[in-house]
C-alpha positions as protocol buffer text, in pm:
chain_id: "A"
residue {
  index: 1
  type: UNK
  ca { x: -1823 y: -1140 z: -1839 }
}
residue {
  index: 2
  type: UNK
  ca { x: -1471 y: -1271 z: -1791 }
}
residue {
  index: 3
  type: UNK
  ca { x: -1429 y: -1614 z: -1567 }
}
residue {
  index: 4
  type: UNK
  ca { x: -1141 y: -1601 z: -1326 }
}
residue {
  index: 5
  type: UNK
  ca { x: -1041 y: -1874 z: -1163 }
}
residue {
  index: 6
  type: UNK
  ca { x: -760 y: -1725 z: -903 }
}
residue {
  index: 7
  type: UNK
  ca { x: -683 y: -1750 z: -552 }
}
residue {
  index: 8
  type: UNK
  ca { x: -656 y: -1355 z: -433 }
}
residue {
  index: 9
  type: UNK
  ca { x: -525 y: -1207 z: -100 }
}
residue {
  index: 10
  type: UNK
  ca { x: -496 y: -848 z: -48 }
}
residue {
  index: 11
  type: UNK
  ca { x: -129 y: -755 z: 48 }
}
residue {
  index: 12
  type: UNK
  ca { x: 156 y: -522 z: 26 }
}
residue {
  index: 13
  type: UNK
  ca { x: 465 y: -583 z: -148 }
}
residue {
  index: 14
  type: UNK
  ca { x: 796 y: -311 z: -328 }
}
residue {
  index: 15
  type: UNK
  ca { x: 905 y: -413 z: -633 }
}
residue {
  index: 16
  type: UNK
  ca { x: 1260 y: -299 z: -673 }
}
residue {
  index: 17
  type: UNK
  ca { x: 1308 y: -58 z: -984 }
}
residue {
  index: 18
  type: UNK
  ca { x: 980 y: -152 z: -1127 }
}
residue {
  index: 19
  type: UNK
  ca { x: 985 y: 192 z: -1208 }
}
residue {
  index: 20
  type: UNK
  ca { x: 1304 y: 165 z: -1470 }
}
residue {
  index: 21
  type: UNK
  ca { x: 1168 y: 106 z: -1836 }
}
residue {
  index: 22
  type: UNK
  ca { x: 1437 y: -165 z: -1876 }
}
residue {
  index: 23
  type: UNK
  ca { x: 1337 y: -410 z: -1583 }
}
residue {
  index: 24
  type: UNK
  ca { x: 1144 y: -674 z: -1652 }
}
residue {
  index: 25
  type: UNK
  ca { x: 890 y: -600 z: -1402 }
}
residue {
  index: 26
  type: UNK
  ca { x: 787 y: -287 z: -1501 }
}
residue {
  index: 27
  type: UNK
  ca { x: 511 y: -360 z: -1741 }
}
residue {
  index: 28
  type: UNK
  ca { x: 326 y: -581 z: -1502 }
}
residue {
  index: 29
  type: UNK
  ca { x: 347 y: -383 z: -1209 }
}
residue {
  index: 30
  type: UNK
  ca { x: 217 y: -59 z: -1317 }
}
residue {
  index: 31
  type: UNK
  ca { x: -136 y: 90 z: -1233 }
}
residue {
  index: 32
  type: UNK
  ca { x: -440 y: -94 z: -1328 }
}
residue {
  index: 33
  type: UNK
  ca { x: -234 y: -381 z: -1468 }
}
residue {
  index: 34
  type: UNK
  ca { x: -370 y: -749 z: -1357 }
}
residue {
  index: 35
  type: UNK
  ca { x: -106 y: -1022 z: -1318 }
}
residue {
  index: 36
  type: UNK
  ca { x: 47 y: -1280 z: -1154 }
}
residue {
  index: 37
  type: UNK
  ca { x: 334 y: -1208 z: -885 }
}
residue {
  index: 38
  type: UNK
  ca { x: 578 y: -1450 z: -710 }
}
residue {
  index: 39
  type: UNK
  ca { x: 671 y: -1285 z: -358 }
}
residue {
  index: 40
  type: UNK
  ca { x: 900 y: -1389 z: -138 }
}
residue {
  index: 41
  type: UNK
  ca { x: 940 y: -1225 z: 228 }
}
residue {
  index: 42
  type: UNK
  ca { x: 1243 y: -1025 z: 374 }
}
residue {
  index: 43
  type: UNK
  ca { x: 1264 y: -896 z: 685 }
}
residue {
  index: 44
  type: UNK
  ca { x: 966 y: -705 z: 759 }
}
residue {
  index: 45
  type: UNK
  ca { x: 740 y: -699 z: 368 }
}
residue {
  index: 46
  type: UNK
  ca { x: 688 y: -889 z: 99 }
}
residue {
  index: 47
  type: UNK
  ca { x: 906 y: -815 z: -259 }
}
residue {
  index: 48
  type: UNK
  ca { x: 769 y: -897 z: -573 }
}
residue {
  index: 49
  type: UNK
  ca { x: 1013 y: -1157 z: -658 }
}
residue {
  index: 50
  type: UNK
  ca { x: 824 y: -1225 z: -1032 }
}
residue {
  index: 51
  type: UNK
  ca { x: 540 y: -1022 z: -1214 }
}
residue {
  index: 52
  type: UNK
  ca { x: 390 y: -1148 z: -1553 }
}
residue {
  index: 53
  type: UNK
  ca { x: 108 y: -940 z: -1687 }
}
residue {
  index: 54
  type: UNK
  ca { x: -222 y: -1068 z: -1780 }
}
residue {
  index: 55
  type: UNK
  ca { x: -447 y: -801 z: -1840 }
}
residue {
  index: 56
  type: UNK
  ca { x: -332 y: -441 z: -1911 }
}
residue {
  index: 57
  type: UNK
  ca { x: -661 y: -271 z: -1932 }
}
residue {
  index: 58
  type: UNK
  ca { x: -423 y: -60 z: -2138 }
}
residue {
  index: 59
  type: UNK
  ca { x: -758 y: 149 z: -2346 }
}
residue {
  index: 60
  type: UNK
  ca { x: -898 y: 327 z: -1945 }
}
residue {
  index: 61
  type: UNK
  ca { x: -550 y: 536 z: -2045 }
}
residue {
  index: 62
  type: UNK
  ca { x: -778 y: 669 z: -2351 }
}
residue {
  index: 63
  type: UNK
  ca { x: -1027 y: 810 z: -2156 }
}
residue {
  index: 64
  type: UNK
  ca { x: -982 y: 1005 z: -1834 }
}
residue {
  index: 65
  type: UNK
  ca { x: -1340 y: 950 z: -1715 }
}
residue {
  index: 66
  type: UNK
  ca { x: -1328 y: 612 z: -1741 }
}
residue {
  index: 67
  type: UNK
  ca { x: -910 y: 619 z: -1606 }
}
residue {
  index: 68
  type: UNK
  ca { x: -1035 y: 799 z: -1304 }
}
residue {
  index: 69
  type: UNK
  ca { x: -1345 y: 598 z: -1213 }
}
residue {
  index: 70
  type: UNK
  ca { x: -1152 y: 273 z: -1259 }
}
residue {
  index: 71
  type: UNK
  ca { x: -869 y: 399 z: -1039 }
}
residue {
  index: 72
  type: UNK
  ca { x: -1215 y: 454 z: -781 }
}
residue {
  index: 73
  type: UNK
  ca { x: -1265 y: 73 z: -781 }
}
residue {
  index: 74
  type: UNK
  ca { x: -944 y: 17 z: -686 }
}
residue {
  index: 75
  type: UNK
  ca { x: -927 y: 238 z: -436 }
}
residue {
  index: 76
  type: UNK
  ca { x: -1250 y: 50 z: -267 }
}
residue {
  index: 77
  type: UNK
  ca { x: -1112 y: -257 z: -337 }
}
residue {
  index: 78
  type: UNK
  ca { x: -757 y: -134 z: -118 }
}
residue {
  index: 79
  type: UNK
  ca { x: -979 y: -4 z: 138 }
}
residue {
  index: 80
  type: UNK
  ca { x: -1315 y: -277 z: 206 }
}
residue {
  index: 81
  type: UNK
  ca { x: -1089 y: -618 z: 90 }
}
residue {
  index: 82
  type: UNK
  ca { x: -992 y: -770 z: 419 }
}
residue {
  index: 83
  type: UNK
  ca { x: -558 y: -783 z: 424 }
}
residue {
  index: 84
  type: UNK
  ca { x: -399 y: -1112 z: 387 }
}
residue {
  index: 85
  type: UNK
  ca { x: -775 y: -1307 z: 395 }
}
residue {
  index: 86
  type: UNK
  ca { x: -900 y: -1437 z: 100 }
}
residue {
  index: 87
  type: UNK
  ca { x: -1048 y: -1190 z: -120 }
}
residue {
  index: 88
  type: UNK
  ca { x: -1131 y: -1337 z: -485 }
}
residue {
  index: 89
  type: UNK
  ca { x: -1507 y: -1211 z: -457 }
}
residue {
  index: 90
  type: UNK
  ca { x: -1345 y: -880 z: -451 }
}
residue {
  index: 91
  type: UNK
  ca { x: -1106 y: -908 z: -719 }
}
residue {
  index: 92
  type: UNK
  ca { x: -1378 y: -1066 z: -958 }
}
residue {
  index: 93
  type: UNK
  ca { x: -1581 y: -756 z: -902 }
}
residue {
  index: 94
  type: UNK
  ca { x: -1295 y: -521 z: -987 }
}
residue {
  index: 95
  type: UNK
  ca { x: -1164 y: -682 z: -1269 }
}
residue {
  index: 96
  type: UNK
  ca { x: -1584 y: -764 z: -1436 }
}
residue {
  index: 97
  type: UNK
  ca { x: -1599 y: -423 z: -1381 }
}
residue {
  index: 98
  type: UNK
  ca { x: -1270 y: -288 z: -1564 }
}
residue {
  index: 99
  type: UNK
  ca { x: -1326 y: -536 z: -1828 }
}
residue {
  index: 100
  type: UNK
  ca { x: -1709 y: -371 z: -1880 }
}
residue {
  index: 101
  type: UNK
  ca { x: -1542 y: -58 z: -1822 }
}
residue {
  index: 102
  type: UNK
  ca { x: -1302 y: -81 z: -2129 }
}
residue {
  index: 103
  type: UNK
  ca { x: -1533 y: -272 z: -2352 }
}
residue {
  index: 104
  type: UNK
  ca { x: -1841 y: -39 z: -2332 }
}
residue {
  index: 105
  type: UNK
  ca { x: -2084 y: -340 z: -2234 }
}
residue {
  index: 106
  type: UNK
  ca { x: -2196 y: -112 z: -1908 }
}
residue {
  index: 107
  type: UNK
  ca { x: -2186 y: 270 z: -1884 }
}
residue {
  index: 108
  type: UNK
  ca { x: -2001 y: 427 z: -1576 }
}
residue {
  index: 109
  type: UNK
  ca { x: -2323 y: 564 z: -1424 }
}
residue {
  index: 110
  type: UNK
  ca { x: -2451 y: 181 z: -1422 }
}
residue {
  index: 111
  type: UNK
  ca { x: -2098 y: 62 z: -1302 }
}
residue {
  index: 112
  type: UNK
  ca { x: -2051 y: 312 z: -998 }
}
residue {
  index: 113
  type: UNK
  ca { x: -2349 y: 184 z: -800 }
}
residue {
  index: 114
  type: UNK
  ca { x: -2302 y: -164 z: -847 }
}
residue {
  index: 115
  type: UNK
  ca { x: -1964 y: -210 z: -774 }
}
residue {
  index: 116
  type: UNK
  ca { x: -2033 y: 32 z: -460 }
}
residue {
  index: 117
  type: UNK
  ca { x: -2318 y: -150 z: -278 }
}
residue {
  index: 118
  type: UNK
  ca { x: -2177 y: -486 z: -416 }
}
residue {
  index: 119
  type: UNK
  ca { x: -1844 y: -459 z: -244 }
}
residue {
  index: 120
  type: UNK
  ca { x: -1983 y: -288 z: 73 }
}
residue {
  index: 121
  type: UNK
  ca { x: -2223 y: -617 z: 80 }
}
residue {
  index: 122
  type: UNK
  ca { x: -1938 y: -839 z: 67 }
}
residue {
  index: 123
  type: UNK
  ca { x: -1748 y: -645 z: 300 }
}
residue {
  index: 124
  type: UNK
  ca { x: -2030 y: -686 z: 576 }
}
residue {
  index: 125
  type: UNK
  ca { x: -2233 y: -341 z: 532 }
}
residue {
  index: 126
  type: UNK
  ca { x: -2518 y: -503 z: 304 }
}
residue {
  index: 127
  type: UNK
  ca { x: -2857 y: -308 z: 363 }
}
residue {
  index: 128
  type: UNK
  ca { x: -3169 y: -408 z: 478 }
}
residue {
  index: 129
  type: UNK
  ca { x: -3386 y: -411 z: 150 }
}
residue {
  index: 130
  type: UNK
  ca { x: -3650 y: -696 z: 211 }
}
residue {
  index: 131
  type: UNK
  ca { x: -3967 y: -530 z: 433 }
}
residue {
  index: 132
  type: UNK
  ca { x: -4021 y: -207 z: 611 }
}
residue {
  index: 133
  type: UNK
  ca { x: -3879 y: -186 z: 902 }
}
residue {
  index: 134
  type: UNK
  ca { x: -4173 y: 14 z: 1082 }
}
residue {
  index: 135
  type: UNK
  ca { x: -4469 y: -240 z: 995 }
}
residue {
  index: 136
  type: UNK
  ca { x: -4273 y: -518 z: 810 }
}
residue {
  index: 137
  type: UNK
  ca { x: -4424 y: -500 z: 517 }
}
residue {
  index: 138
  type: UNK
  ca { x: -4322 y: -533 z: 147 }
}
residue {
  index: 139
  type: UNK
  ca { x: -4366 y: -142 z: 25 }
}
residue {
  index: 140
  type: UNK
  ca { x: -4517 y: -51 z: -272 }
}
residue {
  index: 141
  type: UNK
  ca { x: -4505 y: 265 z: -492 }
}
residue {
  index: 142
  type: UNK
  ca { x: -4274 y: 501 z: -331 }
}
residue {
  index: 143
  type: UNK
  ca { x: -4025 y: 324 z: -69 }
}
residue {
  index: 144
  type: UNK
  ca { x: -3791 y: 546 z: 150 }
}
residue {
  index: 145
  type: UNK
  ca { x: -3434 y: 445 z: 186 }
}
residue {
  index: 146
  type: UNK
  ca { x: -3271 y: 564 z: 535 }
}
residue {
  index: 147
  type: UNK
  ca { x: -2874 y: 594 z: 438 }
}
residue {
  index: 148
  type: UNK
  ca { x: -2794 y: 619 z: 833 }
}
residue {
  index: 149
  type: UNK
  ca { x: -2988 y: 306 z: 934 }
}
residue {
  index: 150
  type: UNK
  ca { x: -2946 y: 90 z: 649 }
}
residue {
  index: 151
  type: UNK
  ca { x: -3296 y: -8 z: 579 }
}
residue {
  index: 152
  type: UNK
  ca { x: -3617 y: 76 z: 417 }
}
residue {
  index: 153
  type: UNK
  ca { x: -3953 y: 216 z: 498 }
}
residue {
  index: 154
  type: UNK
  ca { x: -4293 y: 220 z: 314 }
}
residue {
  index: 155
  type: UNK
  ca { x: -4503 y: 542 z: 240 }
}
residue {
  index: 156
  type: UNK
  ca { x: -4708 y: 475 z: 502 }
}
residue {
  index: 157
  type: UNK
  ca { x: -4468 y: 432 z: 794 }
}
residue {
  index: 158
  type: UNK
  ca { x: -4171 y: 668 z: 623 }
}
residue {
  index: 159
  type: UNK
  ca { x: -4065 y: 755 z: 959 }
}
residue {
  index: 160
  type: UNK
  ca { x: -3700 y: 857 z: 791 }
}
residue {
  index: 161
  type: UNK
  ca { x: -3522 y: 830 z: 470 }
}
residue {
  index: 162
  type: UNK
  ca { x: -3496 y: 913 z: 124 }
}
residue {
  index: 163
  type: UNK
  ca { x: -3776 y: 858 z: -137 }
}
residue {
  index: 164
  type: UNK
  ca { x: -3693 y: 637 z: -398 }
}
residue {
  index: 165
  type: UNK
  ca { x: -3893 y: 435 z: -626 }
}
residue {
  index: 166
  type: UNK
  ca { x: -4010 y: 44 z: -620 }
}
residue {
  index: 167
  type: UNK
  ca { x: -3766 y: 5 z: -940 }
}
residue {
  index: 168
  type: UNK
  ca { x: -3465 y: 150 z: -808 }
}
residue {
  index: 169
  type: UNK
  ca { x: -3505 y: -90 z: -458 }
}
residue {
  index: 170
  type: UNK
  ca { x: -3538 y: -384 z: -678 }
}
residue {
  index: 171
  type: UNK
  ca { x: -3194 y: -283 z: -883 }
}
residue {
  index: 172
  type: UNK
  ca { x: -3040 y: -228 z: -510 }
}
residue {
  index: 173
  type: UNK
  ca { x: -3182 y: -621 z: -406 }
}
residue {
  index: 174
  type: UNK
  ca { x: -3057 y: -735 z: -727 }
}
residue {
  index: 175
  type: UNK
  ca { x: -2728 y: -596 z: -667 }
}
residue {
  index: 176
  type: UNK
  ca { x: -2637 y: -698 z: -338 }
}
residue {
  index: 177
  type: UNK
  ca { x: -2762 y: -1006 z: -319 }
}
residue {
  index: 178
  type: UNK
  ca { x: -2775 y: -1210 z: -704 }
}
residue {
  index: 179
  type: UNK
  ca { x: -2560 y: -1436 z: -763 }
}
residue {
  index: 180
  type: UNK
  ca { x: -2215 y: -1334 z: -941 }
}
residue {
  index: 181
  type: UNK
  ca { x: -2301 y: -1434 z: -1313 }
}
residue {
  index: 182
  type: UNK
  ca { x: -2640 y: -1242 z: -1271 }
}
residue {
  index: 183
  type: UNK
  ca { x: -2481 y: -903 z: -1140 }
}
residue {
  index: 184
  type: UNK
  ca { x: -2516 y: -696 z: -1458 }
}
residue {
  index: 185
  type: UNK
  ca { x: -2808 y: -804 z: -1574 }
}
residue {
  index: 186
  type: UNK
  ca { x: -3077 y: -548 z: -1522 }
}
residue {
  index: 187
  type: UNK
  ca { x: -3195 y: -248 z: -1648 }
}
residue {
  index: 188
  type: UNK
  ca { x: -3279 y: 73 z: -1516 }
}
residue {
  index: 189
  type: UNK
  ca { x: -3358 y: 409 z: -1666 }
}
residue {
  index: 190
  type: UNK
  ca { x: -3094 y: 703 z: -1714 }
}
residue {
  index: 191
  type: UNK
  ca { x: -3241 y: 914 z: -1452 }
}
residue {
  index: 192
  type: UNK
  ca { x: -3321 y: 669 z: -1221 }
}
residue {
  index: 193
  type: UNK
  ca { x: -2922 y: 562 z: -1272 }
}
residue {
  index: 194
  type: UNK
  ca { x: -2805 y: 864 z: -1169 }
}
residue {
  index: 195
  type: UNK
  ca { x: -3035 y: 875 z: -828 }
}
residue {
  index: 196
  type: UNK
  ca { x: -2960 y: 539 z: -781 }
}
residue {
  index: 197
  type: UNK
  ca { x: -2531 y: 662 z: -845 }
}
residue {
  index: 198
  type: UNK
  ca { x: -2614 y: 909 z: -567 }
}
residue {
  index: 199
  type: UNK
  ca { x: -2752 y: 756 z: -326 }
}
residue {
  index: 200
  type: UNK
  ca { x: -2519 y: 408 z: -364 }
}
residue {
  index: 201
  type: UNK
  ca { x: -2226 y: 661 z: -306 }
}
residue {
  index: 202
  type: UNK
  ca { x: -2321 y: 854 z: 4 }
}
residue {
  index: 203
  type: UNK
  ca { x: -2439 y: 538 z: 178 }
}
residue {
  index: 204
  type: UNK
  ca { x: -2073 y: 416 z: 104 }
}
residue {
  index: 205
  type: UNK
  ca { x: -1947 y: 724 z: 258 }
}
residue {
  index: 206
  type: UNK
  ca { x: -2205 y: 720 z: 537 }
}
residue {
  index: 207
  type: UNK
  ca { x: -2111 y: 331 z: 651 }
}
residue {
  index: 208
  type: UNK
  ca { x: -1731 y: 360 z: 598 }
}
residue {
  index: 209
  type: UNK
  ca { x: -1678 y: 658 z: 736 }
}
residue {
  index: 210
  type: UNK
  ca { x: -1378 y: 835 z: 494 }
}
residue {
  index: 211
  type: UNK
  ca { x: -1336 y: 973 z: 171 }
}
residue {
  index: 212
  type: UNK
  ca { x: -1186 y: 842 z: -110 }
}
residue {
  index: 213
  type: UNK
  ca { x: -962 y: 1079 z: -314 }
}
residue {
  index: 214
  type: UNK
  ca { x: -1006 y: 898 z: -639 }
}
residue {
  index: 215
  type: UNK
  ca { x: -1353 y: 940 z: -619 }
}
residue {
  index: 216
  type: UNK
  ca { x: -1301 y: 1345 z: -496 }
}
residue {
  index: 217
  type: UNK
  ca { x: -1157 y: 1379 z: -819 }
}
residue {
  index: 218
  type: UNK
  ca { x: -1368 y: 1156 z: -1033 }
}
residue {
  index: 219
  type: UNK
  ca { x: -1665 y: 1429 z: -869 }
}
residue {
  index: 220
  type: UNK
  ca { x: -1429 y: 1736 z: -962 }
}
residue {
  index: 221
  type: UNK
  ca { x: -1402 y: 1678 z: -1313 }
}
residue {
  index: 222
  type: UNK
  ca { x: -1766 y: 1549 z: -1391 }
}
residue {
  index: 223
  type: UNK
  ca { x: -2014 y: 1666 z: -1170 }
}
residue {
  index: 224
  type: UNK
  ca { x: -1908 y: 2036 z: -1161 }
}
C-alpha cells in the first residue's frame, strides 16, 4: 500500500489549453493522472495556475476493464467527497485502490465492494452491522442484510432483507470500519465476492439515490 501524506480538497478548476500536446500542463492534467496543482482564483473559478504529475497510473489504459472501473472510483469520489472540505480519507482510498488496481495485488471484484461501502462510510451512510436490529443479538449462520434500512437481522427475527452469510458480514465490518492500513487485508471466496460486489453496489445506489454512468458502462461491457 502506498503512504500519502497530502492535504486534499475536492474542487473545480479549467486549465487553459491543457488539451494542446505542447503545453506544459497537459500531461498532468489528463484523466486518472495524480499530481500536484497550484491554483489561483479569477473571477468566479479556480485556474490551474501549475500541474506537475506524480502518478500516471498510465498501465489502467492497457486494460479497459480495469480503465473503466477505475474511472468508477473516481466518479464516487466526485460525487460522496464533500467540495472544498477536507477530503484526504477519500483521496487515499482512490489512489490505494488505483495503485492495487494497476499492480494486480487485489482483483476488481475484491476492489468494487470495498471502495463502495468504504467511501459511503466515510461519507456518513455506514451500515448498521454490529447486532440484529429485531432482538439485538449477534446473528449466527445465515444473517439478512436489509439494503433499504441499513442494518442487519438474524434468522430468527429476519423480518426483511437479503440472506447473506456470517463471512460475508464480517468482510462488510471489516471494511467499513478497520483502520486504513488494515483495509485490504481479508479474504473472501470468489463467489461470495461477487454477492458481496452485488449487494455493496445496490446499497450504494439505494442510499445515494443516482446512477453513476461509469459504472452503467463498467455493467454493459462485463456483466452482459
Amino acid at each position: 500500500m502506498i503512504d500519502y501524506e497530502i492535504f486534499y480538497r475536492r474542487s473545480r478548476a479549467f486549465s487553459n489549453g491543457a488539451k494542446r500536446l505542447r503545453n506544459s500542463k497537459q500531461s498532468a492534467t489528463q484523466p486518472l493522472c495524480y499530481s500536484h496543482f497550484s491554483f489561483y482564483q479569477s473571477r468566479d473559478s479556480y485556474v490551474v495556475d501549475d500541474a506537475q504529475s506524480i502518478e500516471t497510473f498510465f498501465r489502467l489504459r492497457d486494460d479497459i476493464e480495469k480503465l473503466s472501473l477505475a474511472q468508477y472510483f473516481c466518479e464516487l469520489a466526485s460525487e460522496l467527497a464533500p467540495e472544498m472540505e477536507e477530503s484526504e480519507d477519500y483521496l487515499k482510498l482512490v489512489l490505494n485502490c488505483l495503485y492495487m488496481l494497476v499492480s494486480e495485488k487485489r482483483s476488481q471484484t475484491f476492489l468494487k465492494p470495498v471502495i463502495e461501502l468504504r467511501m459511503l462510510t466515510l461519507a456518513g451512510y455506514m451500515p448498521s452491522l454490529g447486532v440484529c436490529s429485531a432482538c439485538g443479538k449477534e446473528p449466527e449462520g445465515n444473517v439478512f442484510f436489509d439494503i433499504h434500512n441499513s442494518c442487519v437481522y438474524c434468522a430468527g427475527c429476519r423480518p426483511s432483507g437479503e440472506r447473506i452469510t456470517k463471512g460475508i458480514l464480517n468482510a462488510m465490518r471489516h471494511i467499513c470500519a478497520s483502520p486504513a492500513e488494515k483495509l485490504f487485508s481479508f479474504e473472501l471466496a470468489p463467489d461470495s465476492l461477487k454477492k458481496l460486489s452485488s449487494i455493496s453496489e445496490r446499497y450504494l445506489l439505494t442510499q445515494t439515490r443516482r446512477n453513476y454512468r461509469a459504472l452503467d458502462f463498467y455493467n454493459k461491457l462485463f456483466r452482459e
